[in-house]
C-alpha positions as CSV (number, residue, x, y, z in Angstrom):
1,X,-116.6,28.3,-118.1
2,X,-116.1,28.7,-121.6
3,X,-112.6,29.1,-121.3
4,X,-111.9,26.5,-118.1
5,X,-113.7,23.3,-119.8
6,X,-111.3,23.5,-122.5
7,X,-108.3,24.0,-120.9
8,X,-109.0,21.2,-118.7
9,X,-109.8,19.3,-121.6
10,X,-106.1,19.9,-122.8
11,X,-104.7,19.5,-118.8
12,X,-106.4,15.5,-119.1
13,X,-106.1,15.0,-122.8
14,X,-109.5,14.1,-123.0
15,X,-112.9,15.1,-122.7
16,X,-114.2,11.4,-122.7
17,X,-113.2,10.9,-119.3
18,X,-116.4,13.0,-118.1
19,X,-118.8,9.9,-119.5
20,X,-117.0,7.4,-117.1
21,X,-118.0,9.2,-113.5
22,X,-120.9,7.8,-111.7
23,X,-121.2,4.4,-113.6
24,X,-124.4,3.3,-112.1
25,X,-126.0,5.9,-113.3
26,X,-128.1,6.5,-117.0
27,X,-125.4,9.0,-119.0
28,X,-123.4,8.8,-115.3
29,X,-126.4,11.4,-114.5
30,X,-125.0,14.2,-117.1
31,X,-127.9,14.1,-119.1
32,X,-131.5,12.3,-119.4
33,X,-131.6,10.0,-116.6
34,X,-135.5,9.4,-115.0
35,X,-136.4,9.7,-111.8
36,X,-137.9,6.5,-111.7
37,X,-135.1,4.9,-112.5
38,X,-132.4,6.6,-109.9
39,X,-135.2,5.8,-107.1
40,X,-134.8,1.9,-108.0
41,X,-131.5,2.0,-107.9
42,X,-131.3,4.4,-104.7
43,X,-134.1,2.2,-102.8
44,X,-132.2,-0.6,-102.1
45,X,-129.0,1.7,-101.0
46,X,-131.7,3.8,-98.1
47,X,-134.5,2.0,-97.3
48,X,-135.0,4.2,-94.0
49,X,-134.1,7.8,-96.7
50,X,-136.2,6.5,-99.4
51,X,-139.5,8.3,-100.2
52,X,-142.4,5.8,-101.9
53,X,-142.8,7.0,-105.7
54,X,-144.7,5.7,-108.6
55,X,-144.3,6.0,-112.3
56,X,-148.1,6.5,-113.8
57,X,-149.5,6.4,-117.5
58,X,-151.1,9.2,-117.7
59,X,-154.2,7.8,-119.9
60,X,-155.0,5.8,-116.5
61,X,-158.9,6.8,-114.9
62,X,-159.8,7.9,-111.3
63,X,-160.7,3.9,-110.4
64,X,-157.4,3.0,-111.9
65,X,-155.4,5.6,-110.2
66,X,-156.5,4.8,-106.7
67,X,-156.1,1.2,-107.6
68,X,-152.4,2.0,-108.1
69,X,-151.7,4.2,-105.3
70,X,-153.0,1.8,-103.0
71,X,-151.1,-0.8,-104.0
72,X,-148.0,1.6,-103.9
73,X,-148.7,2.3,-100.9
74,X,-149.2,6.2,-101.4
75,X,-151.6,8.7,-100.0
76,X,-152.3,12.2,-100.5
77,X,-150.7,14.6,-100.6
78,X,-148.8,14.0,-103.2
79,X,-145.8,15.6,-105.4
80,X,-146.3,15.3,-109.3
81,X,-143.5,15.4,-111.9
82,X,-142.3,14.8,-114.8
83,X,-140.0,11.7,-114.9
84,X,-136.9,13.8,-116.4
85,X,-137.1,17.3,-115.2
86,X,-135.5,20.4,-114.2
87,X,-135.1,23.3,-111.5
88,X,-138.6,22.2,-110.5
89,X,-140.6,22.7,-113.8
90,X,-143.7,21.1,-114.1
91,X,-143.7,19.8,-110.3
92,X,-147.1,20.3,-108.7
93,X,-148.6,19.6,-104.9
94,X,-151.7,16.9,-105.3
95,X,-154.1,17.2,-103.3
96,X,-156.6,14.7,-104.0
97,X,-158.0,11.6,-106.6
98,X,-159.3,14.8,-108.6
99,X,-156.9,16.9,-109.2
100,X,-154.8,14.1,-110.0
101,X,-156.8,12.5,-112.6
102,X,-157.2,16.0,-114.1
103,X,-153.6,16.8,-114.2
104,X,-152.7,13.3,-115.7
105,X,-155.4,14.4,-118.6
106,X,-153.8,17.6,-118.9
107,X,-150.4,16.6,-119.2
108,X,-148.5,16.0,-122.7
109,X,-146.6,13.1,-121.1
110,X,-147.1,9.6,-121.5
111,X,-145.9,8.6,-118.5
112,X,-145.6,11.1,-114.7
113,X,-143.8,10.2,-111.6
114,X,-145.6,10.8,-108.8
115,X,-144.0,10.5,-105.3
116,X,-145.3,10.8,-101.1
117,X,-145.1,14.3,-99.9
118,X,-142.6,15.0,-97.7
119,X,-143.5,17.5,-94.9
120,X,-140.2,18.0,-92.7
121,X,-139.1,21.6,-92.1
122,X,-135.8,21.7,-93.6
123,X,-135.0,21.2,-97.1
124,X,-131.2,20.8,-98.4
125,X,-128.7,19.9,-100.9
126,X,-126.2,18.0,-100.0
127,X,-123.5,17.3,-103.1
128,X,-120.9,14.8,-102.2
129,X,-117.9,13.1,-104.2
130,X,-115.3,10.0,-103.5
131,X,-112.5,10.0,-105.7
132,X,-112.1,6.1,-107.1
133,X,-109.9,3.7,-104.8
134,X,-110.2,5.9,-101.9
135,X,-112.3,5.1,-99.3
136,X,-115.0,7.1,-97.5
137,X,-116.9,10.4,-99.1
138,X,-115.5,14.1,-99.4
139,X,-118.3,16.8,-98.7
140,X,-118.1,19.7,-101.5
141,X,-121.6,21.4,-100.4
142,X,-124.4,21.6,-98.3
143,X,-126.6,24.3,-98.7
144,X,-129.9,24.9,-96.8
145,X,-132.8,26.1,-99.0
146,X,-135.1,28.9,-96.9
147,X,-138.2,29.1,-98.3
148,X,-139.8,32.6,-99.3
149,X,-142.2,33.9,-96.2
150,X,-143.9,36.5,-95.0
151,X,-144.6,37.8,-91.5
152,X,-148.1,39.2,-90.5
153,X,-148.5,42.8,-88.6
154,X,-152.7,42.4,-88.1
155,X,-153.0,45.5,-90.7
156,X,-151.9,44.5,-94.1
157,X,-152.9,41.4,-96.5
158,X,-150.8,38.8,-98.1
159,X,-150.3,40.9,-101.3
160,X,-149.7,43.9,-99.7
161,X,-147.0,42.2,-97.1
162,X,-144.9,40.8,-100.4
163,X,-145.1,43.9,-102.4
164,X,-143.3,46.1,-99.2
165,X,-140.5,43.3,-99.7
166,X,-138.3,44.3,-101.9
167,X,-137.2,40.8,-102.5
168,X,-140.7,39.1,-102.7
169,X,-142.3,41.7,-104.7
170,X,-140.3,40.1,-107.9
171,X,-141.7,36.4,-107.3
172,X,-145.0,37.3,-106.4
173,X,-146.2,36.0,-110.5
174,X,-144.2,33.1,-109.5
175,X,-146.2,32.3,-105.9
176,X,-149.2,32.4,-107.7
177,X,-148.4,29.6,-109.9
178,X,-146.7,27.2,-107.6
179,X,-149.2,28.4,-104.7
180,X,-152.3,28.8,-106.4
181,X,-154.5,28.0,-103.0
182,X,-153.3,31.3,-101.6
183,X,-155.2,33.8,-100.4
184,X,-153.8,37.8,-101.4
185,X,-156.7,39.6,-99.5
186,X,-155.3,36.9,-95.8
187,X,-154.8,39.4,-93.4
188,X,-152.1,37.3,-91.0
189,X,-152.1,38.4,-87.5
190,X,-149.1,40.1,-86.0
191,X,-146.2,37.7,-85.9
192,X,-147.7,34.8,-87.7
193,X,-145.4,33.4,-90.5
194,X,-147.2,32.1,-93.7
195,X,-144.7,30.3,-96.4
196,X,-145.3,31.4,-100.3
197,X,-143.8,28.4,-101.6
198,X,-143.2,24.8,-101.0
199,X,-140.6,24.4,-103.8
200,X,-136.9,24.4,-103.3
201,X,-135.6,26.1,-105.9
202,X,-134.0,29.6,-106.3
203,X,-135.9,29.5,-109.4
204,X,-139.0,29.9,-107.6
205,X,-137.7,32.2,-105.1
206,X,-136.1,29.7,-102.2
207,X,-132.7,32.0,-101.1
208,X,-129.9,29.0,-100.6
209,X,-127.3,29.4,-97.6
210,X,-124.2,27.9,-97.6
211,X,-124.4,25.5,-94.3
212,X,-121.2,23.3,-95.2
213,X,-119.3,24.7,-92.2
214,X,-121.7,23.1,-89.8
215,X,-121.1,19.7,-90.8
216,X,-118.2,16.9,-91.2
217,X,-117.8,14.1,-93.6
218,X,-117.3,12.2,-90.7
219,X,-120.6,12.6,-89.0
220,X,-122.2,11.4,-91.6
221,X,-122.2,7.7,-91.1
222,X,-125.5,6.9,-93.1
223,X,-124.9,8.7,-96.5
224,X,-121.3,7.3,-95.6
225,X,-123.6,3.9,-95.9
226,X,-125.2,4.9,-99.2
227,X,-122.3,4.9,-101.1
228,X,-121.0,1.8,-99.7
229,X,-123.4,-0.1,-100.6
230,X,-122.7,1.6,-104.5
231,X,-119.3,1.6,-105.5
232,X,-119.9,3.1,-108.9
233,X,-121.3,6.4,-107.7
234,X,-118.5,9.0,-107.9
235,X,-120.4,12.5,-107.2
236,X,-124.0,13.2,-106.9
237,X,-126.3,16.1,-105.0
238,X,-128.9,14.9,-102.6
239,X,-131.9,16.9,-102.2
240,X,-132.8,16.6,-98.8
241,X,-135.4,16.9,-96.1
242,X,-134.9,17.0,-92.1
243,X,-136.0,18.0,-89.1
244,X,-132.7,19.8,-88.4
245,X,-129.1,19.5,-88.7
246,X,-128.6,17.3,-85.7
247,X,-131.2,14.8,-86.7
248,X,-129.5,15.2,-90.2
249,X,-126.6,13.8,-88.8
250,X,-127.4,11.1,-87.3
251,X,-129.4,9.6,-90.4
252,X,-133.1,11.0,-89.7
253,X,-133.8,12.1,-93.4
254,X,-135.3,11.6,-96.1
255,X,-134.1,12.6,-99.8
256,X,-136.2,13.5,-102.5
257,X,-133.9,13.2,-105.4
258,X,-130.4,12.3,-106.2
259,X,-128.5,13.9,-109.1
260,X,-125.5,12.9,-111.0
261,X,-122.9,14.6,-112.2
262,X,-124.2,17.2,-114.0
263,X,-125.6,18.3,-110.5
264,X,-124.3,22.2,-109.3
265,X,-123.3,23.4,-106.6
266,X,-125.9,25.0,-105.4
267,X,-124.3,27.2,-102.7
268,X,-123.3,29.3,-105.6
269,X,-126.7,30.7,-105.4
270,X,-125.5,31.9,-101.8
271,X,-126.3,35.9,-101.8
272,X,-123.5,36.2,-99.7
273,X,-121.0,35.5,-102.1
274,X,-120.4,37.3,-104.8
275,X,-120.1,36.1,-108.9
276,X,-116.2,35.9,-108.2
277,X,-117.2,33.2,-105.4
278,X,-119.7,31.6,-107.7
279,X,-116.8,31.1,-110.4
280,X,-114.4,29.4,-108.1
281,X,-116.6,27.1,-106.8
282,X,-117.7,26.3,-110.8
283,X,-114.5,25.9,-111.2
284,X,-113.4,23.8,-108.2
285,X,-116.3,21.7,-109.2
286,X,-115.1,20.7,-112.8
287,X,-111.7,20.6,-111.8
288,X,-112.5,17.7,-109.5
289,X,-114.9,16.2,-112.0
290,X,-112.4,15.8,-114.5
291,X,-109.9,14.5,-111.9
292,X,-112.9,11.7,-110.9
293,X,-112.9,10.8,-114.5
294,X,-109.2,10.0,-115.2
295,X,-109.2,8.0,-112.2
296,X,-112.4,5.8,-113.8
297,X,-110.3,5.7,-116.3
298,X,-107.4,4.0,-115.1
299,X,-108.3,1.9,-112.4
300,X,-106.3,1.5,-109.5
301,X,-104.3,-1.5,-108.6
């Protein structure tokens, strides 16, 4: 990457051009932007995708809270985050008024989002483009996010069932601090799944599948919708949740976040493909990023 950027840089004459994709978002999404603030500005866009949210102080007390979260119109579970995070650091499951208030009190943060918990099966993301003064999207990725599980045999417990994986054995220090309410010593009985994480991220061992051959940009009237109603969003990754890809399709979903341009591609994360794979996609992906910029740029006719 150290090597493309520049050159692209000296194919456009200009690295400026990055800062001009996805005007209606903070730093076109690059950098900094809140949570809080892309969820006002996607509300109005998907009413029917949009998941209630909240931005809290975190000095508030436990009469305070539910005072708020009433009035939001929120109920546990919840998800708690920090307003401008990462690759799902310092996201947590709420279960209750308690554990709330105590993780509020906890937090270094002035201010936490917290938003409804969403429980539907599938989790994706979905990173889509228009190129300025053309009409309808392009899909560059979707890419299904399979969460880390085990399968019970009636002899062995949870701990035991991750450690014979020879993939799960490397999270397991990571299931324990996403997961904490699991139980190691569970014995499951023979063929029941149990999920080790709730997290989509392949930093907390979620393996990504490249899904982008079982969908069309044309099938995809809704999010098709989204960016009508926004003409100065350029590129941006959905993370997703549905009941399956046929529901998907025909707009039953809700989306957790949406990202700007400094959004991957997260199919690169694909174990299927190899780092060769990885690179070309990297590089398709800021190839058409700079391309998006020069035509902000110049604005067509």
């Amino acid at each position: 990457m150290y090597f493309l950027i520049p050159w692209l840089v000296i194919k456009y004459r200009s690295w400026r051009i990055l800062w001009k994709i996805n005007p209606a978002l903070e730093n076109g999404g690059w950098w900094g932007e809140k949570k809080s603030s892309i969820d006002q500005l996607l509300r109005p866009m998907a009413p029917q995708q949009s998941l209630r949210s909240l931005r809290l102080p975190s000095s508030l007390q436990a009469a305070q809270l539910k005072a708020e979260l009433a009035k939001a119109g929120l109920t546990f579970p919840l998800v708690l985050k920090p307003d401008q995070g990462k690759q799902g650091r310092g996201v947590l499951q709420i279960k209750d008024l308690n554990q709330l208030e105590n993780e509020l009190h906890k937090s270094l943060l002035a201010e936490v989002y917290v938003q409804e918990f969403c429980a539907l099966p599938v989790e994706a993301g979905l990173l889509v483009y228009r190129i300025p003064g053309q009409s309808g999207i392009q899909i560059f990725s979707l890419t299904i996010k399979n969460f880390p599980k085990v399968v019970g045999d009636g002899k062995h417990n949870l701990l035991k069932l991750c450690l014979n994986d020879q993939n799960l054995r490397l999270w397991i220090k990571v299931f324990r601090q996403v997961t904490p309410s699991l139980d190691w010593e569970e014995v499951l009985p023979s063929g029941q799944e149990k999920f080790l994480n709730w997290l989509g991220n392949h930093t907390k061992g979620c393996i990504y599948e490249d899904a982008i051959d079982c969908i069309k940009a044309e099938n995809l009237e809704s999010v098709q919708g989204i960016f009508a109603a926004e003409p100065n969003l350029d590129f941006v990754r959905f993370d997703l949740k549905f009941e399956n890809l046929e529901k998907f399709q025909l707009g039953e979903f809700k989306i957790i976040e949406m990202n700007g341009a400094g959004a991957e591609s997260i199919n690169i994360h694909d174990p299927r493909y190899s780092l060769v794979d990885a690179y070309r996609i990297l590089f398709r992906q800021w190839s058409l990023l700079f391309e998006i910029g020069k035509s902000r740029q110049k604005p067509p006719r």
